[in-house]
Backbone as CSV, one residue per row, in Angstrom:
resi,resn,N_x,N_y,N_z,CA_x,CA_y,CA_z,C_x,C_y,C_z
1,UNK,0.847,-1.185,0.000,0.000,0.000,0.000,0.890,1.244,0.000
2,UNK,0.284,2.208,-0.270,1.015,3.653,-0.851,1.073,4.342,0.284
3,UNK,2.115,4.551,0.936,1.954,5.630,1.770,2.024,7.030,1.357
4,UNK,0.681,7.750,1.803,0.449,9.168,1.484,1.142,10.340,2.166
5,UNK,1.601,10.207,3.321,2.372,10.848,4.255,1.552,11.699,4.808
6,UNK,1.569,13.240,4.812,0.820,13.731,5.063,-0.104,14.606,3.887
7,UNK,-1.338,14.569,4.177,-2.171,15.146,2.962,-2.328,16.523,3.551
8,UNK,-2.996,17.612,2.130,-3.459,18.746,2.197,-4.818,18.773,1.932
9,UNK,-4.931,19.367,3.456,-6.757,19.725,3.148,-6.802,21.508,2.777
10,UNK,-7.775,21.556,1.946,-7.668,22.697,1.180,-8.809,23.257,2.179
11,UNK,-8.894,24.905,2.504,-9.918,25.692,3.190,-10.979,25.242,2.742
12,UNK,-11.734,25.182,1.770,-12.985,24.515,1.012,-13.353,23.276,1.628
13,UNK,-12.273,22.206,1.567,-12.271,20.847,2.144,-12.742,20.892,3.429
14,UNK,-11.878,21.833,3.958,-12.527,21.685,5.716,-13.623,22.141,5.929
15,UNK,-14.024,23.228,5.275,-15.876,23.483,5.120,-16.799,22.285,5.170
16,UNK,-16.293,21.407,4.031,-17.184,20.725,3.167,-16.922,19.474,4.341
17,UNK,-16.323,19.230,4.961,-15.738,17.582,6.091,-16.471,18.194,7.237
18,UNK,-16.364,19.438,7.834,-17.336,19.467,8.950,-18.531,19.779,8.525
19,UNK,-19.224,20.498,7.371,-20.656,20.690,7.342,-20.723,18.800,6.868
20,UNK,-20.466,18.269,6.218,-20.898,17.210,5.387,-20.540,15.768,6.315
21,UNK,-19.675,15.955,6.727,-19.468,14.918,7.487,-19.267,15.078,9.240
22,UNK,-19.240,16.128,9.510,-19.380,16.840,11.247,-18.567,15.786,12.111
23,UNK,-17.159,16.382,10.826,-16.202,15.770,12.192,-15.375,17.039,12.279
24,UNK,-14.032,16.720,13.395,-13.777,17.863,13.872,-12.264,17.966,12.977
25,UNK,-11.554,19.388,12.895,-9.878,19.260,12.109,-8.700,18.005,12.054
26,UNK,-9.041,17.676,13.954,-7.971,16.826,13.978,-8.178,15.386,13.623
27,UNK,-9.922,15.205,13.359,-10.251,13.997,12.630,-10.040,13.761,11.521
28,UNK,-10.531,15.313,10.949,-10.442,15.039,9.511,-8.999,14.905,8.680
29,UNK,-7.833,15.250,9.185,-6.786,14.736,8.911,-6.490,12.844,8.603
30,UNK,-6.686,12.253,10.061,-6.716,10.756,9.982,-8.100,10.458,8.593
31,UNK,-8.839,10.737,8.223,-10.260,10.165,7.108,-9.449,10.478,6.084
32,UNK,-9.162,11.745,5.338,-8.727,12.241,4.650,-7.646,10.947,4.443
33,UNK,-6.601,10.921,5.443,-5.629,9.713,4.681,-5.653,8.586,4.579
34,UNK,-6.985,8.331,5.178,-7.287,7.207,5.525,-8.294,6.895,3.838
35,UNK,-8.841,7.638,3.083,-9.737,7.858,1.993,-8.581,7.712,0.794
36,UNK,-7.551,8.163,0.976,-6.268,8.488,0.034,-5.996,6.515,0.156
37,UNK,-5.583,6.587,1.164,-5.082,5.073,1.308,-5.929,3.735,0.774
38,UNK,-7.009,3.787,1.421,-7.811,2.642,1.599,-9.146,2.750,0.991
39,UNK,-9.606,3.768,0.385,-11.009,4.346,-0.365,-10.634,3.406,-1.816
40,UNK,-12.069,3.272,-2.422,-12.436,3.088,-3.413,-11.867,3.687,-4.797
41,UNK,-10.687,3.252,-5.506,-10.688,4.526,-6.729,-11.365,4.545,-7.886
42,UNK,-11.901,5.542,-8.325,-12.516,5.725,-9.458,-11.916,4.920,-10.382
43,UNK,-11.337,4.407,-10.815,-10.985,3.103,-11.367,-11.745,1.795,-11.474
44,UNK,-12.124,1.545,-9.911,-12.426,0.387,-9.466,-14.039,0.522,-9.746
45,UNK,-14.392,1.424,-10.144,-16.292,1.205,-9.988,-16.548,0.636,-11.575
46,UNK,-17.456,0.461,-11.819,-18.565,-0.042,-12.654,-19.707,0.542,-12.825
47,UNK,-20.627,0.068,-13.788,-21.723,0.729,-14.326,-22.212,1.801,-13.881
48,UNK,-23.714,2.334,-13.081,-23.891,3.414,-13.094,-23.207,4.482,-12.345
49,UNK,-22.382,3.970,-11.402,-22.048,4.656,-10.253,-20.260,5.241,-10.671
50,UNK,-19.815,4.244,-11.849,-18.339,4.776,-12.678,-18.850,5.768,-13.413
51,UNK,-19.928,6.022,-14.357,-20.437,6.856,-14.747,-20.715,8.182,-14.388
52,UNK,-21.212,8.287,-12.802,-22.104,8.926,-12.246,-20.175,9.693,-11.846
53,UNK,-19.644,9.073,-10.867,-18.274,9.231,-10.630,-17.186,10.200,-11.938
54,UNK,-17.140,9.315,-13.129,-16.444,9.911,-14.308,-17.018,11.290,-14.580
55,UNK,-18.411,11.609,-14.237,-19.164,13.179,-14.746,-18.547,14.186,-13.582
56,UNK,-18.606,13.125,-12.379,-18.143,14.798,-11.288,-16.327,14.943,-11.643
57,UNK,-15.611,13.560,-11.951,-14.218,14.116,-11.988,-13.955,15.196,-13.148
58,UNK,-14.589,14.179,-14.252,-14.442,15.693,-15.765,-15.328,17.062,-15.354
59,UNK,-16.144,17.080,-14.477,-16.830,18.808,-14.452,-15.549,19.228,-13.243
60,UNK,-14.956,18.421,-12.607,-13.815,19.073,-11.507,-12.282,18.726,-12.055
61,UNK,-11.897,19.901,-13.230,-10.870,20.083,-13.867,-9.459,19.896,-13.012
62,UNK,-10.001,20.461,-11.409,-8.777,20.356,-10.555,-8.231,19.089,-10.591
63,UNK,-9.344,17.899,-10.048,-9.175,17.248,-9.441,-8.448,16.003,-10.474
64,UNK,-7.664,14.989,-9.750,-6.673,14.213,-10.630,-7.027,12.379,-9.873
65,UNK,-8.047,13.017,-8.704,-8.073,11.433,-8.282,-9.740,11.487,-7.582
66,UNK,-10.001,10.736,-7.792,-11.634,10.605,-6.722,-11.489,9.382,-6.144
67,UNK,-11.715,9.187,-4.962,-11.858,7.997,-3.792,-13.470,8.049,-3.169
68,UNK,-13.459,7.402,-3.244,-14.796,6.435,-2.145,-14.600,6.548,-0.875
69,UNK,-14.970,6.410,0.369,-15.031,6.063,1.868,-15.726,5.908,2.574
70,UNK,-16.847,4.951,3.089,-18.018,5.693,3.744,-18.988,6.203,3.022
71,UNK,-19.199,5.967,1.812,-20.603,6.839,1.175,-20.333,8.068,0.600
72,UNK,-19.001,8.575,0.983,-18.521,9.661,0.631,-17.468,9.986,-0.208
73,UNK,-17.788,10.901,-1.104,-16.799,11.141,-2.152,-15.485,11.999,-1.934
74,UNK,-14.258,11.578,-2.287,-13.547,12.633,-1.972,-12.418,13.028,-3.589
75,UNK,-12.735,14.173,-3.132,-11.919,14.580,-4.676,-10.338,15.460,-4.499
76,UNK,-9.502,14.497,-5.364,-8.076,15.319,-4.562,-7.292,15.777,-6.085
77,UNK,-6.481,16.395,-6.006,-5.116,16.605,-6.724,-4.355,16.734,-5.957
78,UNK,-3.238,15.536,-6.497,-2.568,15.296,-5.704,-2.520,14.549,-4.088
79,UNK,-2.342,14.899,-3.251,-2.120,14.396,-1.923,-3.037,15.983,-1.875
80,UNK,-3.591,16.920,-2.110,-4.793,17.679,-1.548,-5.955,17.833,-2.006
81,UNK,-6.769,16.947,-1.052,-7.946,17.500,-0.986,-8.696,18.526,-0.838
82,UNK,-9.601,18.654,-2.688,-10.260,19.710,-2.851,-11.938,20.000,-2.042
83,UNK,-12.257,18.886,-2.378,-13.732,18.591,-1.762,-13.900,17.589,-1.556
84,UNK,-15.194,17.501,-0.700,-15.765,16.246,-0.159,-17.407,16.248,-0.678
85,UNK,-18.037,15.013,-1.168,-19.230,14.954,-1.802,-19.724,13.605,-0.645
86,UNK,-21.437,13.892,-0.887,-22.018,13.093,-0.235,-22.566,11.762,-1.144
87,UNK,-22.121,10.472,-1.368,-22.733,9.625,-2.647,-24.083,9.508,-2.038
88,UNK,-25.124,10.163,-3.261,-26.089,9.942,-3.451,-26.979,8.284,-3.111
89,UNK,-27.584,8.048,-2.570,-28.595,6.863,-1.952,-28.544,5.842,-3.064
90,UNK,-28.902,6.089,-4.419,-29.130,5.621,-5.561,-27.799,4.575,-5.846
91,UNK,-26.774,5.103,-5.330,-25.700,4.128,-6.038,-25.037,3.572,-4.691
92,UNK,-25.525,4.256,-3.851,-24.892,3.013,-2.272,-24.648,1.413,-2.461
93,UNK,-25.845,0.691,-3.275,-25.817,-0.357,-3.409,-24.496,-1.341,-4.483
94,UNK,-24.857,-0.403,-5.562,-23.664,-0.598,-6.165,-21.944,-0.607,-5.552
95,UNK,-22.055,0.508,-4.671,-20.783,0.496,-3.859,-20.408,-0.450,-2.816
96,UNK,-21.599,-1.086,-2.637,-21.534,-2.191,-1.488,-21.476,-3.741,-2.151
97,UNK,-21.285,-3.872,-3.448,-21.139,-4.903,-4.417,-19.625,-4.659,-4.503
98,UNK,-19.443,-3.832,-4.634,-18.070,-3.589,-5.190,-17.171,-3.392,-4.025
99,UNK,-17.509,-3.255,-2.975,-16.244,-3.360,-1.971,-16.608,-4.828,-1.215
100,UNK,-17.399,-5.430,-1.363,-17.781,-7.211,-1.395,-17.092,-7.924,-1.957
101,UNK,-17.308,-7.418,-3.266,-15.617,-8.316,-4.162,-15.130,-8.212,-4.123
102,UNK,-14.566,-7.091,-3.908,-13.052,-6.235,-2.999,-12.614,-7.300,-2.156
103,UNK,-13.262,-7.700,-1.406,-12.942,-8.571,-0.132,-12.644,-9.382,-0.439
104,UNK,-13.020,-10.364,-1.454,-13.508,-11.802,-1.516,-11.886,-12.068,-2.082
């Protein structure tokens, strides 16, 4: 596994991790690398939810990587994180297929 070292959370990011996910700075450091490390990459998805995934990375020109964690999207360049997204209800299921086979 890749060690990330330490990541950059961008002012935006920390908005978007405590309104969206209501954790506190010194948490959101450990998720954040913990999302870099061990999250889902846009790579790894399939049908509607690679789709759904591929539209937010191409409308977010910044961004160079999208991860999974928890239901939650995280969008980085580089080792910094730009934003954090909430995955929509609709494709939860799909994500829970896919980190199943992950396992297996």
């Amino acid at each position: 596994m890749r060690d990330y070292g330490t990541s950059i959370i961008t002012t935006h990011a920390k908005k978007r991790i405590k309104q969206r996910l209501g954790i506190s700075k010194k948490l959101s450091k450990s998720i954040v690398k913990k999302a870099l490390e061990k999250g889902i990459h846009h790579d790894e998805l399939k049908g509607n939810l690679k789709i759904y995934i591929d539209e937010i990375h191409s409308q977010t020109h910044e961004a160079t990587t999208v991860k999974i964690l928890n239901d939650y999207i995280y969008l980085f360049k580089g080792i910094i994180l730009i934003t954090v997204m909430k995955l929509p209800n609709e494709y939860k299921s799909e994500l829970a297929k896919i980190i199943k086979k992950k396992k297996e």
